[in-house]
OpenMM code with the backbone's topology and positions (N, CA, C; nanometers):
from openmm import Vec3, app, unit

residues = "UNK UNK UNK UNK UNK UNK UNK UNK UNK UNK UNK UNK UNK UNK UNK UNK UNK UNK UNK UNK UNK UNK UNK UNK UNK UNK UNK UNK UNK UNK UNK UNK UNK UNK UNK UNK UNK UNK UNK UNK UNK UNK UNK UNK UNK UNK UNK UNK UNK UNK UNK UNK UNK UNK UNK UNK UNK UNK UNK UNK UNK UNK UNK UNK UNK UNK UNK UNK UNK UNK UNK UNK UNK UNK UNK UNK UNK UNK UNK UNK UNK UNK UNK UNK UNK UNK UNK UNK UNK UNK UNK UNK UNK UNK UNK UNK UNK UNK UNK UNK UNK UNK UNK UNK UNK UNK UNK UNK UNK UNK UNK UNK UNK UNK UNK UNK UNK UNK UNK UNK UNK UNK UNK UNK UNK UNK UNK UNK UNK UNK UNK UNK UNK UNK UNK UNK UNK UNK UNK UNK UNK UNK UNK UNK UNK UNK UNK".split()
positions = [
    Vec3(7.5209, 2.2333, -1.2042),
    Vec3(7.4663, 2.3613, -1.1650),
    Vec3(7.3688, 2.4132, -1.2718),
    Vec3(7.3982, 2.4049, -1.3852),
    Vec3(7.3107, 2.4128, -1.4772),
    Vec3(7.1860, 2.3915, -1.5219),
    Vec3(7.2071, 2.2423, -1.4677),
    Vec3(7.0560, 2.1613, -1.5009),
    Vec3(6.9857, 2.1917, -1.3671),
    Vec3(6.9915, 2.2414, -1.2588),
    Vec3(6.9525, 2.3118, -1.1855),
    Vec3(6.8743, 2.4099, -1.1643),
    Vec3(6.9642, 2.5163, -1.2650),
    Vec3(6.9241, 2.6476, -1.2741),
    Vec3(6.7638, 2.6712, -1.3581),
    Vec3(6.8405, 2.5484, -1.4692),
    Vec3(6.6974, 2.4899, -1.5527),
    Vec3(6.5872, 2.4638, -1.5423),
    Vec3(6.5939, 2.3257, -1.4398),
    Vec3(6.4711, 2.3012, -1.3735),
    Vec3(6.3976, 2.4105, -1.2601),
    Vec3(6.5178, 2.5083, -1.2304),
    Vec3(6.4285, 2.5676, -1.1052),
    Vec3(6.3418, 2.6662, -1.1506),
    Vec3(6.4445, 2.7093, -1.2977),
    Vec3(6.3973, 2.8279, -1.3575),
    Vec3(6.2624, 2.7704, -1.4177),
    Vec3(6.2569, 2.6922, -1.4762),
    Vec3(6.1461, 2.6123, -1.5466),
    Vec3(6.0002, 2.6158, -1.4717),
    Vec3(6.0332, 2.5481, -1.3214),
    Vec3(5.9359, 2.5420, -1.2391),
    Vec3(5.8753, 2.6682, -1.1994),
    Vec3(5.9185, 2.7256, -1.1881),
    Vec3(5.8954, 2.9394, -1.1525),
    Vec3(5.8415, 2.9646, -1.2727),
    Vec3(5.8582, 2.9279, -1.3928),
    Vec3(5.7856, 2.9617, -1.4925),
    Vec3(5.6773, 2.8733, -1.4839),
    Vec3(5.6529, 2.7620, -1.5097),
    Vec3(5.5342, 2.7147, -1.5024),
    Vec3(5.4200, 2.7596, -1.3501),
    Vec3(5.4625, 2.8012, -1.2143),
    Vec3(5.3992, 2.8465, -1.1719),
    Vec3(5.3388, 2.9911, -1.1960),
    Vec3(5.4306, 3.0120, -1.2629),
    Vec3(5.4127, 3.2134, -1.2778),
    Vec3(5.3128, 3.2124, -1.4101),
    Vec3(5.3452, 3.1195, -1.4778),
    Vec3(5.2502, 3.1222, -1.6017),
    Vec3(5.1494, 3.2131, -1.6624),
    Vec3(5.0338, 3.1708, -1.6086),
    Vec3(4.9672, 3.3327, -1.5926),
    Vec3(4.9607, 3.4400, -1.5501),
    Vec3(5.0664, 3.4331, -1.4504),
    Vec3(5.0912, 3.5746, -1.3858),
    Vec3(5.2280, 3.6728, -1.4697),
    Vec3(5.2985, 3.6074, -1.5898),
    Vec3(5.3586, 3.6340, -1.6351),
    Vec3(5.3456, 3.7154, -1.7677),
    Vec3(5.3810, 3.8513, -1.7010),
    Vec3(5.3013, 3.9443, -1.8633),
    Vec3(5.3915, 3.9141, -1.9673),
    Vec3(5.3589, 3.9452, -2.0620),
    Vec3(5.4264, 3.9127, -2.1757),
    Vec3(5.5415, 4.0319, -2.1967),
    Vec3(5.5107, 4.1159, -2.1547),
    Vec3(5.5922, 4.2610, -2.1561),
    Vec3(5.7396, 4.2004, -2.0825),
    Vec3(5.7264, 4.1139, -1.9853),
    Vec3(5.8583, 4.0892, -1.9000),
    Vec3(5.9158, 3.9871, -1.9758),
    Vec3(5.8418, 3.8820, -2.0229),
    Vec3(5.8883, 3.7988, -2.0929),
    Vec3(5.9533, 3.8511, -2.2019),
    Vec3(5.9393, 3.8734, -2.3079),
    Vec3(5.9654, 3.9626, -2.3742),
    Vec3(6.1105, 4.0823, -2.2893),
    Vec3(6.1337, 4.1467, -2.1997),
    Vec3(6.2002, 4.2209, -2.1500),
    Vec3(6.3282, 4.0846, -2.1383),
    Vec3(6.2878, 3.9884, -2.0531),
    Vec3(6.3673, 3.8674, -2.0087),
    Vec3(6.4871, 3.8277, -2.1530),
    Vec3(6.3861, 3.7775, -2.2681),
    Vec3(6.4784, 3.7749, -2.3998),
    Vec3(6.5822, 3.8546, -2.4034),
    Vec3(6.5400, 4.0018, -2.4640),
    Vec3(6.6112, 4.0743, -2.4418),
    Vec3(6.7395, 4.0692, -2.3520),
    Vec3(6.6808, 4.0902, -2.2311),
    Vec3(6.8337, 4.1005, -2.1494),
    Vec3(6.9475, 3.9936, -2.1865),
    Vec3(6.8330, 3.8658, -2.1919),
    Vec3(6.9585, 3.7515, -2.2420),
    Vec3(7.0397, 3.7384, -2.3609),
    Vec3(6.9517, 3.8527, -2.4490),
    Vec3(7.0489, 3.8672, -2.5783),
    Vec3(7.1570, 3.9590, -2.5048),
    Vec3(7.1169, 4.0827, -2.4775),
    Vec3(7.2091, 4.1825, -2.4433),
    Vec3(7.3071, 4.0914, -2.3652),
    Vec3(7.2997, 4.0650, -2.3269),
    Vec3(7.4478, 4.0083, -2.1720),
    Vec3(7.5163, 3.9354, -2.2467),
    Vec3(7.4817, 3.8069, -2.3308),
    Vec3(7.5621, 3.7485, -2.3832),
    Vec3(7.5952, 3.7653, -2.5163),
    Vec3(7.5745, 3.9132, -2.5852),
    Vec3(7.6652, 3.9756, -2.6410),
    Vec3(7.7397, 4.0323, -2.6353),
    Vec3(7.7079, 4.0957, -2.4932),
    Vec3(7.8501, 4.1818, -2.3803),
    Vec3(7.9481, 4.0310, -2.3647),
    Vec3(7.9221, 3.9435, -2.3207),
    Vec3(7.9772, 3.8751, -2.2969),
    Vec3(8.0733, 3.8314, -2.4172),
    Vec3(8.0421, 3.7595, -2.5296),
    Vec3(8.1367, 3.7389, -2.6319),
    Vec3(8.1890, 3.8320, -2.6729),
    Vec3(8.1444, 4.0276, -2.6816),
    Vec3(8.2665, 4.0928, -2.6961),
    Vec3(8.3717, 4.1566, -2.6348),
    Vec3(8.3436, 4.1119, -2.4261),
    Vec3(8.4647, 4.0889, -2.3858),
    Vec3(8.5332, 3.9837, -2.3757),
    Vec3(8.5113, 3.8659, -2.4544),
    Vec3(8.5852, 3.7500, -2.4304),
    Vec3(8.6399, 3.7562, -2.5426),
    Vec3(8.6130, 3.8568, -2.6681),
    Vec3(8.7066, 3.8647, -2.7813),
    Vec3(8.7921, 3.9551, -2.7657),
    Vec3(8.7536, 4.0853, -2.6952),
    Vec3(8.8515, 4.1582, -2.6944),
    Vec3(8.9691, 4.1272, -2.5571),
    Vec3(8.9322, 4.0378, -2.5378),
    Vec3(9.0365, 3.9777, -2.4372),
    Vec3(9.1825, 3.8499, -2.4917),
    Vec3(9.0984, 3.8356, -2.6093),
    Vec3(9.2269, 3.7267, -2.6817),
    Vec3(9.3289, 3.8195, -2.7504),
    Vec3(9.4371, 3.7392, -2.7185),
    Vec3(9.5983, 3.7297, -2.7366),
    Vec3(9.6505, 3.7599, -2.8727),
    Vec3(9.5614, 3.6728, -2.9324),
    Vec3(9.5887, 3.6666, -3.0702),
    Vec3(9.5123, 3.7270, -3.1507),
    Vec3(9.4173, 3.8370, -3.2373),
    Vec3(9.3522, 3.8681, -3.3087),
    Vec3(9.3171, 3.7922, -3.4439),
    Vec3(9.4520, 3.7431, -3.4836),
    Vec3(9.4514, 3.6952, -3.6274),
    Vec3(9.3928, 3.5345, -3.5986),
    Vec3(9.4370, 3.4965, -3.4763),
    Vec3(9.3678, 3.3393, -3.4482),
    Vec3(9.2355, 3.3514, -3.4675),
    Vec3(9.2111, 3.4601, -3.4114),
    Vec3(9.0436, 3.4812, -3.3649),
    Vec3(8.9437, 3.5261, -3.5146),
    Vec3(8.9999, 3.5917, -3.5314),
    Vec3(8.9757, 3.6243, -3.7070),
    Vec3(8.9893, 3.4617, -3.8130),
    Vec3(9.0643, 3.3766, -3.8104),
    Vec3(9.0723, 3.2822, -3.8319),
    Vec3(8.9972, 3.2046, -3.7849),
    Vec3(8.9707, 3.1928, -3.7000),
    Vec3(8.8167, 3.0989, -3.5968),
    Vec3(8.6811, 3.0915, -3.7012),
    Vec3(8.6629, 3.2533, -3.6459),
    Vec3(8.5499, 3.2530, -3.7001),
    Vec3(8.5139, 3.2583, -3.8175),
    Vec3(8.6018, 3.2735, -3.8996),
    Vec3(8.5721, 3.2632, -4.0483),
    Vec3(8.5851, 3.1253, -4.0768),
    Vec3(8.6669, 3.0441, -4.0312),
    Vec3(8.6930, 2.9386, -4.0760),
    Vec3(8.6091, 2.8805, -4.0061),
    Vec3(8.5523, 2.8695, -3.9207),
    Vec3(8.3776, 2.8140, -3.8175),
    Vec3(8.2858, 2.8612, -3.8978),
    Vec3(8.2683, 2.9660, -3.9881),
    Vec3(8.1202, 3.0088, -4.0523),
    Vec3(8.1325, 2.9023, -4.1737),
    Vec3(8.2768, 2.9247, -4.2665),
    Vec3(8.2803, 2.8700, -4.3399),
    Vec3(8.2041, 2.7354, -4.3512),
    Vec3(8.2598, 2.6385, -4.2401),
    Vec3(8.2676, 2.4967, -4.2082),
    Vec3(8.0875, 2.4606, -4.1553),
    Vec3(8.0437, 2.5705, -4.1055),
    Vec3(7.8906, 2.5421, -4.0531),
    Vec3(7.7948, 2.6057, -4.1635),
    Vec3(7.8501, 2.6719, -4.2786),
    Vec3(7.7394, 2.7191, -4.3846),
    Vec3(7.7507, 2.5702, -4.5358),
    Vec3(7.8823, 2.5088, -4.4840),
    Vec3(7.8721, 2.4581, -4.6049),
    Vec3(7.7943, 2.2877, -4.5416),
    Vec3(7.8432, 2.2422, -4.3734),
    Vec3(7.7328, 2.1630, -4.3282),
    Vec3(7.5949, 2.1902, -4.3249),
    Vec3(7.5713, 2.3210, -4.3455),
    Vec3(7.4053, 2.3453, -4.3505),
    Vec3(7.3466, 2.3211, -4.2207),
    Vec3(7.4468, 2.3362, -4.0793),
    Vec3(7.3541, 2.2995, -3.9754),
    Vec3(7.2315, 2.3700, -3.9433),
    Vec3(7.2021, 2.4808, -3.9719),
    Vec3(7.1106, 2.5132, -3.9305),
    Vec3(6.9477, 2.4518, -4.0011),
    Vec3(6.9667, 2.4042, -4.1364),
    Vec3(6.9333, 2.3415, -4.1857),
    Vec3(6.9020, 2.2555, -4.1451),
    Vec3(6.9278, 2.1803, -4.0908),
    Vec3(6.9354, 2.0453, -4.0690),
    Vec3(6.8992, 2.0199, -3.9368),
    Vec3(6.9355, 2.1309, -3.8298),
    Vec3(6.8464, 2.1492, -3.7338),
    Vec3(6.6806, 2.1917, -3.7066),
    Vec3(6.6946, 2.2372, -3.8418),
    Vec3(6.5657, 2.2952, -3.8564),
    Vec3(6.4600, 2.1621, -3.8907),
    Vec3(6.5487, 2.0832, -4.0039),
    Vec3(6.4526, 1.9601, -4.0357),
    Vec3(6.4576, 1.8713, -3.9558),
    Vec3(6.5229, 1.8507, -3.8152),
    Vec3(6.4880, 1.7552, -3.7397),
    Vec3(6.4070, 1.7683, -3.6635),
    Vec3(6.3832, 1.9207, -3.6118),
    Vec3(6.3260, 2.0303, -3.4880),
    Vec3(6.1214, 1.9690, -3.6670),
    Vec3(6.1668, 1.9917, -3.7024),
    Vec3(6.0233, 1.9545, -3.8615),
    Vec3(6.0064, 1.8510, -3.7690),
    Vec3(6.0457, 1.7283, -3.8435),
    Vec3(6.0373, 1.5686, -3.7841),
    Vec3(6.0075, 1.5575, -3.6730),
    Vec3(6.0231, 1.5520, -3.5680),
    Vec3(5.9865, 1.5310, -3.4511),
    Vec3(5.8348, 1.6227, -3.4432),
    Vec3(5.7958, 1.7132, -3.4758),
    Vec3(5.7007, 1.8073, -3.4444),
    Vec3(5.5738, 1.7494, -3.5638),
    Vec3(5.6333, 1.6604, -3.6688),
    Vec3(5.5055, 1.5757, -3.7519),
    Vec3(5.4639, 1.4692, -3.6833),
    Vec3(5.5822, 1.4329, -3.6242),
    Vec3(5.5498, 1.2847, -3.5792),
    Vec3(5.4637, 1.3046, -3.4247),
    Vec3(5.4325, 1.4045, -3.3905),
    Vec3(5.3777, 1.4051, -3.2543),
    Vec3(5.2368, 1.4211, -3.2662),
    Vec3(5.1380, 1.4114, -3.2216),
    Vec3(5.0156, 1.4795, -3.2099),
    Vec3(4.9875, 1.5931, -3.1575),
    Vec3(4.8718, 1.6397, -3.2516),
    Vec3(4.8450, 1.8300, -3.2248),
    Vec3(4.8581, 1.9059, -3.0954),
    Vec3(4.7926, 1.7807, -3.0189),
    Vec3(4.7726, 1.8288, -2.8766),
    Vec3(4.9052, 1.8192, -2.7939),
    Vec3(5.0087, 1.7563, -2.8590),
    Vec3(5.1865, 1.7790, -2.7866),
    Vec3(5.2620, 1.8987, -2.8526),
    Vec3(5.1977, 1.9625, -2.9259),
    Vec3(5.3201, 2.0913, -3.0108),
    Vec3(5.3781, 2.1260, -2.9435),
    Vec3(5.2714, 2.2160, -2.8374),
    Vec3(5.3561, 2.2591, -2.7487),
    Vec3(5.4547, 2.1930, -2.6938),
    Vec3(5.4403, 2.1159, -2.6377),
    Vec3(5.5693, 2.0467, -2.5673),
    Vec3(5.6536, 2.0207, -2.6078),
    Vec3(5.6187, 1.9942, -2.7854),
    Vec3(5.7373, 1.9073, -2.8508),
    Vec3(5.8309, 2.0636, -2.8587),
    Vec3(5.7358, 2.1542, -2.8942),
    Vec3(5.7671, 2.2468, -2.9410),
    Vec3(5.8906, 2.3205, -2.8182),
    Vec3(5.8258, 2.3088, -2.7015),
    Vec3(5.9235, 2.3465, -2.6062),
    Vec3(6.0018, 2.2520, -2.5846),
    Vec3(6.0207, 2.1698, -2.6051),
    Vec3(6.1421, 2.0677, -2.5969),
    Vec3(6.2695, 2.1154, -2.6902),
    Vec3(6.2025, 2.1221, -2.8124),
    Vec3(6.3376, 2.1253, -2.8785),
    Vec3(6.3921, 2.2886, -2.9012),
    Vec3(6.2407, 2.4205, -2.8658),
    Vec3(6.3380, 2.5223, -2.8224),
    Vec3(6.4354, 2.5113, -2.6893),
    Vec3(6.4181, 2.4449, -2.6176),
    Vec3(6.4970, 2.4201, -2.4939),
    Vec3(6.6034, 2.3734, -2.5106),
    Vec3(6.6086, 2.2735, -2.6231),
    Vec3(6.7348, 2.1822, -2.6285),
    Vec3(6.8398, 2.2622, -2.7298),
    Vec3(6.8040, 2.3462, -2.8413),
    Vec3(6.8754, 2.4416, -2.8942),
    Vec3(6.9440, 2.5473, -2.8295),
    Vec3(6.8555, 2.6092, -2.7474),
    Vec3(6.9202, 2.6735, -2.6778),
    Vec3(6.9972, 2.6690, -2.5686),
    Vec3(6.9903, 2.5340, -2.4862),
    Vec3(7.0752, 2.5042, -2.3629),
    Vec3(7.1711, 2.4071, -2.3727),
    Vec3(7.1732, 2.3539, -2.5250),
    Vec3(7.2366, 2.2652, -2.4947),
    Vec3(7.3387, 2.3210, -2.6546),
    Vec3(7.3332, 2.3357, -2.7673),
    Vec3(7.4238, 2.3367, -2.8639),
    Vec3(7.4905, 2.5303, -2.8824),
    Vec3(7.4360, 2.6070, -2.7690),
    Vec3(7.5148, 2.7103, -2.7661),
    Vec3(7.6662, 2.6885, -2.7212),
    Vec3(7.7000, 2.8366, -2.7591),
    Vec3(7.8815, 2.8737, -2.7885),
    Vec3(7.8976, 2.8841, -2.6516),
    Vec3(7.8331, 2.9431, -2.5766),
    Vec3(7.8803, 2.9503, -2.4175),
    Vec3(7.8929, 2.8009, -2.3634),
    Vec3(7.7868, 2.7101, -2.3921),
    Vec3(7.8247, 2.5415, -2.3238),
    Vec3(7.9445, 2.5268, -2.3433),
    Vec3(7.9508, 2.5638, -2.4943),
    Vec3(8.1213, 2.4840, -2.5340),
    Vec3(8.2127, 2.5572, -2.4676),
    Vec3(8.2153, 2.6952, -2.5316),
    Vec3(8.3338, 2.7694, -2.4260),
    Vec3(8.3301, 2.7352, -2.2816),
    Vec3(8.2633, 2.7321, -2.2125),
    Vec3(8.2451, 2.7438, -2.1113),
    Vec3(8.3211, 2.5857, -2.0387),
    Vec3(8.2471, 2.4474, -2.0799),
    Vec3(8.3342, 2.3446, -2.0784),
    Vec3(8.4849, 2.3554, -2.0963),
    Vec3(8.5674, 2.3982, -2.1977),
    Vec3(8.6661, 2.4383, -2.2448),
    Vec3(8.7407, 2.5030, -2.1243),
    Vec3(8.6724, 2.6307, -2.0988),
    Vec3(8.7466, 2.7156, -2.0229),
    Vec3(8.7603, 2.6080, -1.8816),
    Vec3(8.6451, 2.5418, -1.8271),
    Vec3(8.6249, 2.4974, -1.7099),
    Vec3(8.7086, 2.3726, -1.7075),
    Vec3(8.7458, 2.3010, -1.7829),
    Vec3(8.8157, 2.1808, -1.8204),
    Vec3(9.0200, 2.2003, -1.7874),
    Vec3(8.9998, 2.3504, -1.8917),
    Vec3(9.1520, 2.3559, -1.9133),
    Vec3(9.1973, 2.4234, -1.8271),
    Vec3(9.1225, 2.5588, -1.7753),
    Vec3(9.2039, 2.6690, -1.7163),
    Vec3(9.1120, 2.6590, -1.5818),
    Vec3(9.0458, 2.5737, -1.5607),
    Vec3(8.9711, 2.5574, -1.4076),
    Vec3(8.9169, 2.6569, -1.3808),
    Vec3(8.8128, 2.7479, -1.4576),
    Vec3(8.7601, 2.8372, -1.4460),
    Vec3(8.5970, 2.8417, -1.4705),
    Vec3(8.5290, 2.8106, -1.4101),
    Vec3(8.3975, 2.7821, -1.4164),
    Vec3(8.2998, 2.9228, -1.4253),
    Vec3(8.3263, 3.0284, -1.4973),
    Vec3(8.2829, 3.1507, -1.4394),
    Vec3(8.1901, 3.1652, -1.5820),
    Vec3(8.2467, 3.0997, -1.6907),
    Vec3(8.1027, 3.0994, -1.7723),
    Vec3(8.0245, 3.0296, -1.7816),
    Vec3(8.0601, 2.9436, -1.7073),
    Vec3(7.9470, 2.8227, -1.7006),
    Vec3(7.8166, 2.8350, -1.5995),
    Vec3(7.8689, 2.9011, -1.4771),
    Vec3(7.8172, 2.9717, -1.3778),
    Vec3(7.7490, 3.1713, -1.4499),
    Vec3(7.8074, 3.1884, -1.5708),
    Vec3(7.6997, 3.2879, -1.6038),
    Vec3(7.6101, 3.2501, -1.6760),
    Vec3(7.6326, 3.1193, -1.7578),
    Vec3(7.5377, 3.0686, -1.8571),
    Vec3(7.4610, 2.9979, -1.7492),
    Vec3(7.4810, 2.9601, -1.6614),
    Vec3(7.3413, 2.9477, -1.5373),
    Vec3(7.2232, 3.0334, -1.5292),
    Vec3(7.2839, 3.1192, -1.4582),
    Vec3(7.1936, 3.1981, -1.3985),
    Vec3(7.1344, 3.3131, -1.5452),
    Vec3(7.2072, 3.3037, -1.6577),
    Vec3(7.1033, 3.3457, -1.7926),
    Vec3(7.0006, 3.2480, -1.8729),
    Vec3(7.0650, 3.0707, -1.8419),
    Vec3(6.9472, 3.0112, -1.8803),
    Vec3(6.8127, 3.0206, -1.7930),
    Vec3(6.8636, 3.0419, -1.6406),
    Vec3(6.7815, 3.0593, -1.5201),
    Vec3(6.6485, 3.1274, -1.5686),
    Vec3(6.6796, 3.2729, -1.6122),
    Vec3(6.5761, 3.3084, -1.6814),
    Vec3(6.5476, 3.2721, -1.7692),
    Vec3(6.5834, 3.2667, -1.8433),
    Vec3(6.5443, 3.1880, -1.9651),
    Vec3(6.4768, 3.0901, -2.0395),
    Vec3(6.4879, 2.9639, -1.8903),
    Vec3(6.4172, 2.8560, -1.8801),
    Vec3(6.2656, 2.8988, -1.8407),
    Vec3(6.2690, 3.0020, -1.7509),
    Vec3(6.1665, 3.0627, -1.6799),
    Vec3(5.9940, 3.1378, -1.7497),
    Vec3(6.0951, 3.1900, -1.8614),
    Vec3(6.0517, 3.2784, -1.9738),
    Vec3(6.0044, 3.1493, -2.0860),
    Vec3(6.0983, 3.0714, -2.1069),
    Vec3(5.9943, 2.9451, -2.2157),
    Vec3(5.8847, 2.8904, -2.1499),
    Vec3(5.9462, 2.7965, -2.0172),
    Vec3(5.8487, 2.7306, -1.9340),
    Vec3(5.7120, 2.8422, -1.9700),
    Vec3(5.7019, 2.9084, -1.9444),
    Vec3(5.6130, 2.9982, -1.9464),
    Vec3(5.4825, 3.0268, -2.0392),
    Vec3(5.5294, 2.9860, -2.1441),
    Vec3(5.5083, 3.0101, -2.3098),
    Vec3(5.5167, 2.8460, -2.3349),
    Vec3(5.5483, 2.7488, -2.2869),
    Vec3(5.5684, 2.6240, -2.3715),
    Vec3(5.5698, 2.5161, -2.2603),
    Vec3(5.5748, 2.5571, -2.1213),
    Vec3(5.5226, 2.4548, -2.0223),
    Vec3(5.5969, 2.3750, -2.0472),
    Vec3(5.5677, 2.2319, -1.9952),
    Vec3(5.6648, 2.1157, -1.9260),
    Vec3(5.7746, 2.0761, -2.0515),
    Vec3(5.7822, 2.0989, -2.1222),
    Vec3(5.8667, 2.0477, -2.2342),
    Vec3(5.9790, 2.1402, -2.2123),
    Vec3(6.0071, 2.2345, -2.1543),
    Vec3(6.1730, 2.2799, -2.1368),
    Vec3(6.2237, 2.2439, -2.0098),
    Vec3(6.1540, 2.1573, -1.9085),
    Vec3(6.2521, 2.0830, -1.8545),
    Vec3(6.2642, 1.9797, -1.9064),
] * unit.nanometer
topology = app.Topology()
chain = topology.addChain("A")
for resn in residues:
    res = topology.addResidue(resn, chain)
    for name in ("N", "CA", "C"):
        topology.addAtom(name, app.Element.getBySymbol(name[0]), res)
């Protein structure tokens, strides 16, 4: 359903392209920040345990500041973008914002998780229809490289 939402959203962006003000685009971000910060702080204030959850995330920052991923995402997202020619940035460029964002976010994982264990597909199905736009809003700005 996902890769769906992706490509459809993608394609609506590349047609809308120029018809797409930047003001909405721009508005589009936004909303997708807003929702899926509503979203992780009712899915925290919904756990059982506080002290687990407090434990998570400290012990997840810990473990991802001392791997340096972001780092390291950053120098591969480098690499790939030397090795291409001028006239692919864009693409490369929308490729690998696409792939950061649809593919190594906290909602994929939760969302697998939840859908796996407790047969509940309801974030996976919101992280749809928010990449939906989303895809819509890059395509837009970075063309064929976010599908």
């Amino acid at each position: 359903m996902n890769t769906a939402a992706i490509i459809v959203g993608s394609l609506v962006g590349l047609v809308l392209r120029d018809r797409f003000p930047e003001k909405i685009k721009e508005t589009v971000l936004h909303g997708v920040g807003l929702v899926t910060v509503f979203m992780g702080v009712q899915m925290a204030l919904k756990t059982g345990n506080l002290l687990v959850m407090i434990f998570s995330v400290l012990v997840g920052s810990i473990i991802g500041e001392s791997l340096d991923l972001d780092e390291a995402l950053k120098k591969a997202a480098n690499y790939v973008k030397t090795k291409t020619r001028s006239e692919e940035s864009r693409y490369v460029e929308g490729l690998i914002t696409a792939f950061l964002i649809f593919s190594i976010g906290s909602m994929a994982i939760t969302g697998a998780i939840e859908d796996g264990i407790n047969r509940n597909p309801s974030i996976l199905y919101a992280k749809s229809i928010l990449d939906f736009f989303m895809s819509m809003s890059l395509a837009s700005v970075y063309g064929l490289g976010v599908i």
